[in-house]
Wavefront OBJ file of the C-alpha trace (Angstrom):
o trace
v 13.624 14.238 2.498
v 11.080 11.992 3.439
v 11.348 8.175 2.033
v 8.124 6.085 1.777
v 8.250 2.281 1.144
v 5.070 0.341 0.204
v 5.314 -3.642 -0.195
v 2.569 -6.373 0.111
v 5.001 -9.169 1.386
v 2.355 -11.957 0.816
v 4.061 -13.409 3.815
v 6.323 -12.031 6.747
v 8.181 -14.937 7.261
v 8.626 -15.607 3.521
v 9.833 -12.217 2.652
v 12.466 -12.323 5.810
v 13.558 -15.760 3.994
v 14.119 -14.356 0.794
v 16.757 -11.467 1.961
v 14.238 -8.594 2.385
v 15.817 -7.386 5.851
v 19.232 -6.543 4.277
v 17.483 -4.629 1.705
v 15.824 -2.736 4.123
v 18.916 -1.886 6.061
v 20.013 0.027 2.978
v 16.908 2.153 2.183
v 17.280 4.391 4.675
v 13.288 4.557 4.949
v 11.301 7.122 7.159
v 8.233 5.049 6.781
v 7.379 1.560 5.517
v 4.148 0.778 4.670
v 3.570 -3.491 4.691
v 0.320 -5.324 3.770
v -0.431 -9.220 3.617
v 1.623 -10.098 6.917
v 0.317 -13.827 7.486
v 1.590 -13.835 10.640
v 0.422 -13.311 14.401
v 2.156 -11.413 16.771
v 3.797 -15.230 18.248
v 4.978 -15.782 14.759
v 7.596 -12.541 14.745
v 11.028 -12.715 15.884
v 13.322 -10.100 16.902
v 14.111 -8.835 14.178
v 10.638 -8.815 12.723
v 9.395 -6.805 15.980
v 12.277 -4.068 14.881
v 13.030 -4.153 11.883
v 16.072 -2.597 10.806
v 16.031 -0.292 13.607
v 12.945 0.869 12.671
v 9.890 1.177 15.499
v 6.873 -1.449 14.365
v 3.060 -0.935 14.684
v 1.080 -4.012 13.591
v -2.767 -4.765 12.999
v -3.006 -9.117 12.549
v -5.907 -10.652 11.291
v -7.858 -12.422 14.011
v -7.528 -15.180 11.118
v -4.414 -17.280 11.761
v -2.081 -17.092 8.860
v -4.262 -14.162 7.095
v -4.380 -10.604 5.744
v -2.392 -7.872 8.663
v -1.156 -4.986 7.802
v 2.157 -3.368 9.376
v 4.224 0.432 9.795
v 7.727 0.091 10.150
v 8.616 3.906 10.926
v 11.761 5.535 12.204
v 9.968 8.112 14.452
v 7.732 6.554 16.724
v 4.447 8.279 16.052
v 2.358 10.845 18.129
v -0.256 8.305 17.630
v -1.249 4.998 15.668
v -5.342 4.052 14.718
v -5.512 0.617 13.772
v -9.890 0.585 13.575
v -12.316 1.653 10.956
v -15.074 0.524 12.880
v -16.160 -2.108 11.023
v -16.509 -6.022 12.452
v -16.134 -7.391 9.264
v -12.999 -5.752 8.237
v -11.047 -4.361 11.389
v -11.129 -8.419 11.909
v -9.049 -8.757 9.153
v -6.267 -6.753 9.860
v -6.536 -3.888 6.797
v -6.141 -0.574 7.746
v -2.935 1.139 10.347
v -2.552 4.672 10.353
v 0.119 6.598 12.134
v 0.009 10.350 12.829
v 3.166 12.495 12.850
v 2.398 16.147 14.001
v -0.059 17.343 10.873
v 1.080 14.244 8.924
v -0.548 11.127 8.604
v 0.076 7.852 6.772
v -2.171 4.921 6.074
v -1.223 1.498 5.553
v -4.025 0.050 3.326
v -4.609 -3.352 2.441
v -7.764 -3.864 -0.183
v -9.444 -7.156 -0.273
v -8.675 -9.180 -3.717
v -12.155 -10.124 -5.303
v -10.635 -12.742 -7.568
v -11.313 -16.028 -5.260
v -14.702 -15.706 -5.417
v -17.972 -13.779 -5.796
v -18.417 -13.711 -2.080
v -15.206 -11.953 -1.856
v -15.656 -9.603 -4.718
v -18.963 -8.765 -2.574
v -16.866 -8.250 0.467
v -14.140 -5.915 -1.608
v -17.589 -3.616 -2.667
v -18.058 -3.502 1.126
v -14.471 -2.286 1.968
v -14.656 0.159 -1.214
v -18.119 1.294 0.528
v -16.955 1.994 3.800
v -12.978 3.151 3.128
v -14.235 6.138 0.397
v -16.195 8.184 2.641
v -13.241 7.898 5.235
v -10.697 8.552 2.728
v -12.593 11.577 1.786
v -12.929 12.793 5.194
v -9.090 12.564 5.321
v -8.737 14.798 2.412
v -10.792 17.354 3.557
v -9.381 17.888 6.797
v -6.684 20.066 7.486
v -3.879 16.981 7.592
v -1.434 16.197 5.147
v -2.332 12.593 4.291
v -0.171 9.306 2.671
v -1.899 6.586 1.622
v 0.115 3.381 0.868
v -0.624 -0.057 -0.052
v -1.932 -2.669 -2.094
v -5.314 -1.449 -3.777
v -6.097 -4.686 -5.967
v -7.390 -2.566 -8.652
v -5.157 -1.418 -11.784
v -6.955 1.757 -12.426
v -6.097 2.449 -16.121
v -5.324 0.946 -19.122
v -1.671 1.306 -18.732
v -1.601 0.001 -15.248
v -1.660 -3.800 -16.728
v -0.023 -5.856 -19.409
v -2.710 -7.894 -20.578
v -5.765 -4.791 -20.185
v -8.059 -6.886 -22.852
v -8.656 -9.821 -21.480
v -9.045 -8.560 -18.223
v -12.204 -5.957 -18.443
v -14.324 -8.504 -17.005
v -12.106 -9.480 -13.756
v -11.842 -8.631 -10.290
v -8.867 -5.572 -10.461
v -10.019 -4.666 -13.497
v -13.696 -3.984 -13.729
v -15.263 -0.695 -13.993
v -16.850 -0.388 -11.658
v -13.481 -0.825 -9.437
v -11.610 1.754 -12.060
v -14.529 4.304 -11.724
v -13.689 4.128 -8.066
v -10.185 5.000 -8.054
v -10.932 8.100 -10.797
v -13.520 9.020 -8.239
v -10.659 9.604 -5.439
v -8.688 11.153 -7.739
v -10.907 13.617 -9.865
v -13.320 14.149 -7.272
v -11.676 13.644 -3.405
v -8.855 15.364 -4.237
v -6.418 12.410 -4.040
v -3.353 12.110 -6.242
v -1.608 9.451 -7.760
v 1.923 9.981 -6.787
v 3.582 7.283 -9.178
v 1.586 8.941 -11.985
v 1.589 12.190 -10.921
v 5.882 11.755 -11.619
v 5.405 9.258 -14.146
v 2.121 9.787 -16.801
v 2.945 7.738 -19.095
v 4.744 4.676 -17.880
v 3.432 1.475 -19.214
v 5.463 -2.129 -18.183
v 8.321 -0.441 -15.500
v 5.040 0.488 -13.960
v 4.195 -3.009 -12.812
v 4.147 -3.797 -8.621
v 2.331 -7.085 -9.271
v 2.928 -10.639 -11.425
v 0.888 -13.976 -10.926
v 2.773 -16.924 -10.177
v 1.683 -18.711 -12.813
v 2.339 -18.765 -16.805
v 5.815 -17.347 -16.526
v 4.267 -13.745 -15.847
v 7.371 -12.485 -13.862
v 9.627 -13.743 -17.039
v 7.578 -12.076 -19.852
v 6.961 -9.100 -17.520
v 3.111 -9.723 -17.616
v 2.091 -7.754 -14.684
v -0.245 -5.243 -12.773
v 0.351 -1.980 -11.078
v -1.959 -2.523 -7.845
v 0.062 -0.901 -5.103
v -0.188 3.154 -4.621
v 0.784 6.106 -2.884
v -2.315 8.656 -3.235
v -1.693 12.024 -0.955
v -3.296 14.828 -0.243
v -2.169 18.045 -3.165
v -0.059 19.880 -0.874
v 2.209 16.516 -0.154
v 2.013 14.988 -3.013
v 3.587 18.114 -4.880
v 6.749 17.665 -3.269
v 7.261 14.338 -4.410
v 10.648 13.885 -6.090
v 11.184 10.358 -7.250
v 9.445 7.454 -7.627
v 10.795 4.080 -8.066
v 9.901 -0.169 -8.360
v 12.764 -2.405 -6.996
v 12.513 -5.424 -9.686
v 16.317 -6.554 -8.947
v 15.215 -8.898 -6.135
v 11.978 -10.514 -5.646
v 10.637 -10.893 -2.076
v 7.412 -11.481 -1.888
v 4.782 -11.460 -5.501
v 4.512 -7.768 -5.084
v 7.870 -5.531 -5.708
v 8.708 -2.275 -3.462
v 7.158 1.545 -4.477
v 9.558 3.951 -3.233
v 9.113 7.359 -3.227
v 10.572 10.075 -2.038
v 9.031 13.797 -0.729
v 10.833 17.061 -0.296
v 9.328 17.471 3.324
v 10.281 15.879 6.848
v 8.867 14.860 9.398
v 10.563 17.759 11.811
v 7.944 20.016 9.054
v 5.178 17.948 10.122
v 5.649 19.159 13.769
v 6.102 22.969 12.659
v 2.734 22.596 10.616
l 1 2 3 4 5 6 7 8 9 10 11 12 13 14 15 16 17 18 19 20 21 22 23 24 25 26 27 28 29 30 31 32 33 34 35 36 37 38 39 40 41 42 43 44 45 46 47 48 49 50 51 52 53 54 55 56 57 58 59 60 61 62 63 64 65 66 67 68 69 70 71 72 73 74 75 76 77 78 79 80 81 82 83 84 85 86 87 88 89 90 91 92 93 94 95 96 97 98 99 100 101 102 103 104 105 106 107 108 109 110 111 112 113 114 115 116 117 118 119 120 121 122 123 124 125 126 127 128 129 130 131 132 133 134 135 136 137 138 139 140 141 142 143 144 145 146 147 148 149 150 151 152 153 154 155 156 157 158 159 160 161 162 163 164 165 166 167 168 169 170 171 172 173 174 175 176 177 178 179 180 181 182 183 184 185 186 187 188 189 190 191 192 193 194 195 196 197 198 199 200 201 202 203 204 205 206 207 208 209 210 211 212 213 214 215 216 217 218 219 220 221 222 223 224 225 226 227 228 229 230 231 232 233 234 235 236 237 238 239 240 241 242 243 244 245 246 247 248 249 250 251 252 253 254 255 256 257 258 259 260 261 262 263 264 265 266
């Protein structure tokens, strides 16, 4: 079995405060995908640098206190990419991908839109320059993971409140007709939804911090595993961790009948 873990930890440090290491210790996780570090390489402890056990590959943000992206893995990989060639975004700490014999998996960390226009500018950007790469990792001859935190709920399902939100960033359409265009036409699937079509409110990965929206379960589905057909048709289970709350975002688990020791034989 192979165990995938995606979280957006808005905050290293803040996640480590509120108990996620000894969760982690229990998972028994090949691979853990993390987005929205906020922290520099000086800000990590020990523990942080190895987390339970587990070998870590980080990307920061040249910004202090901003962004990163993180791969907490149990095999060390063959090899680890941590550049999309882009100055605008490989400065912000987005994109890690680790290569294990003919498998590969991508931490992915979408810019949010919702500050600003500017930003919702720069999230068109990343959409424009991560889809043609995304494709090219489809077509090749790889099997391919893609984990993180999206910032777009691609269906109507995917959020409590879909109505009032048609004309917001994570919502819009032109943002949704991007995700059905890496699934219906890249070849991408949508592992959560691949095991679970119809799930509505246990769906949720995402709840503001304001209005109660963790109590009345208002929330969002932004964080995804898409992978290539071969991979993503062993996937056995899927599952959100709701019963503790590290970070804004809550943990997608799920698990693949395949190994990495399968990845080498490939």
């Amino acid at each position: 079995m192979l165990r995938i873990i995606t979280l957006n930890l808005n905050g290293i440090r803040s996640a480590w405060r509120r108990g996620l290491l000894p969760w982690l210790e229990r998972q028994d996780a090949d691979v853990v995908c993390v987005q929205e570090l906020r922290a520099d390489a000086t800000d990590l402890d020990e523990q942080m640098r190895s987390p339970a056990g587990l070998h870590a590959c980080y990307c920061h943000a040249a910004r202090k206190g901003y962004s990163g992206v993180g791969l907490w893995c149990r095999t060390i990989p063959d090899r680890v990419v941590d550049q999309l060639g882009s100055t605008e975004f490989d400065a912000e700490g987005r994109y890690l991908r680790a290569d294990f014999g003919r498998l590969s998996v991508v931490c992915l960390y979408q810019p949010s839109g919702s500050s600003s226009a500017e930003r919702q500018q720069a999230k068109y950007r990343f959409m424009a320059l991560i889809g043609p790469h995304l494709k090219d990792l489809a077509d090749s001859d790889r099997e391919i993971i893609v984990c993180g935190d999206w910032n777009i709920a691609h269906q109507e399902i995917d959020l409590r409140n879909w109505r009032s939100n048609r004309g917001n960033s994570g919502f819009l359409p032109e943002e949704r007709a991007w995700v059905s265009g890496l699934l219906n036409e890249d070849g991408w699937c949508d592992v959560y939804r691949r095991l679970h079509p119809q799930a509505t409110g246990d769906s949720y990965t995402w709840w503001s911090n304001r209005g109660q929206a963790w109590a009345r379960n208002v929330g969002w589905r932004l964080d995804y595993q898409l992978a290539t057909a071969n991979i993503a048709a062993t996937a056995r289970r899927a599952a959100i961790y709701k019963e503790e709350r590290f970070s804004d975002h809550a943990p997608l688990t799920i698990d693949y009948d395949y190994t990495l020791a399968t990845a080498d034989k490939d």
